[in-house]
N, C-alpha and C positions, 0 to 999 in steps of 0.2 A: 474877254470879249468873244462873243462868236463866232465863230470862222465864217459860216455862213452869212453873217451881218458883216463883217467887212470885206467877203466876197462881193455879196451884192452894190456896194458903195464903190470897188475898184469899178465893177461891169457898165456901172452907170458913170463911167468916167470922174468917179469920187465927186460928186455929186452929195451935198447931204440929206438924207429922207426926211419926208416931209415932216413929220414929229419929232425930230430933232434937233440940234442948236449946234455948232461949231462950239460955242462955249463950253459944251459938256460933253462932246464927244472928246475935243482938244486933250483933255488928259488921263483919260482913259489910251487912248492912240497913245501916247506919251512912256504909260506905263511901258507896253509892249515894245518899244525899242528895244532891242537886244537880248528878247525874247528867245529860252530854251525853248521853248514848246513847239514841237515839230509843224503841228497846225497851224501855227501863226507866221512861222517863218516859211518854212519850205514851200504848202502852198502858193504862197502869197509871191515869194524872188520867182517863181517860174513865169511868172505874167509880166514882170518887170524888165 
């Protein structure tokens, strides 16, 4: 998933955009649990 796409969903107080569904986001997010990838993790705990 994009960094930049789920930057902008932290920013808007994880909020989900208008074209898309909690249903089909839900396991995608899912995937990334316990994610190596620097951009997904590091990013992201700074804000948290």
């Amino acid at each position: 998933m994009d960094v930049e796409f789920l930057k902008s969903i932290f920013e808007k107080r994880f909020a989900v955009p208008d074209n898309y569904q909690v249903a089909k986001l839900t396991p995608q997010q899912m995937e990334n649990l316990g994610t190596v990838k620097s951009d997904l993790c590091d990013r992201m705990e700074l804000h948290l």
